[in-house]
C-alpha positions in Angstrom: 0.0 0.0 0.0 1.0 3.4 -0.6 -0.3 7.1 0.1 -0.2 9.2 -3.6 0.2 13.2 -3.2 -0.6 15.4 -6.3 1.3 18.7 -6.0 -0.7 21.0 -9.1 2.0 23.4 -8.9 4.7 21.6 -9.6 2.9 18.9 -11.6 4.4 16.1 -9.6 2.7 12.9 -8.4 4.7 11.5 -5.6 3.5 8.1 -4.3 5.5 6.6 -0.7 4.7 5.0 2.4 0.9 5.1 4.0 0.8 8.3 6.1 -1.0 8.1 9.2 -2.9 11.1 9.2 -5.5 12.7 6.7 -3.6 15.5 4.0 -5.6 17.1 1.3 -4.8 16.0 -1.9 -3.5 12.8 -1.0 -4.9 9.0 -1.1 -4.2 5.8 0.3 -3.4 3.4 -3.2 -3.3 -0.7 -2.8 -0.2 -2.1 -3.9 -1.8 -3.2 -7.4 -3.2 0.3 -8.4 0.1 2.0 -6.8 2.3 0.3 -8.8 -0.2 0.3 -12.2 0.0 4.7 -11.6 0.4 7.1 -14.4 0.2 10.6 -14.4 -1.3 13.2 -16.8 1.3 14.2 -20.1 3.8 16.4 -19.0 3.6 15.6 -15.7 6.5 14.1 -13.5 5.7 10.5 -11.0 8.4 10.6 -8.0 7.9 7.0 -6.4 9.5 6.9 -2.8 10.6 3.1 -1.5 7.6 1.7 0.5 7.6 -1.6 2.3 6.4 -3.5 -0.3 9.4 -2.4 -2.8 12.0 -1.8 0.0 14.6 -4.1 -0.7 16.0 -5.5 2.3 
């Protein structure tokens, strides 16, 4: 599972570890639509390691 952040003004999608708290403009993702994510053209996706693609 992973929590997906959309910053508009920087047209970034960053997607990392669940974050325990509520944030506007971000949502909790299962591991099968977190790791199926695309963003809109010309935007940039930033994925941070989360437990499931950590490699130990």
């Amino acid at each position: 599972m992973a929590t997906l952040t959309y910053d508009y003004a920087d047209a970034m999608a960053v997607l990392g570890p669940l974050v325990g708290r509520h944030e506007p403009h971000s949502y909790d993702l299962c591991a099968r639509h977190a790791e199926r994510l695309s963003a809109p053209q010309g935007w940039q996706v930033v994925r941070h390691p989360t437990s499931r693609n950590t490699v130990a």
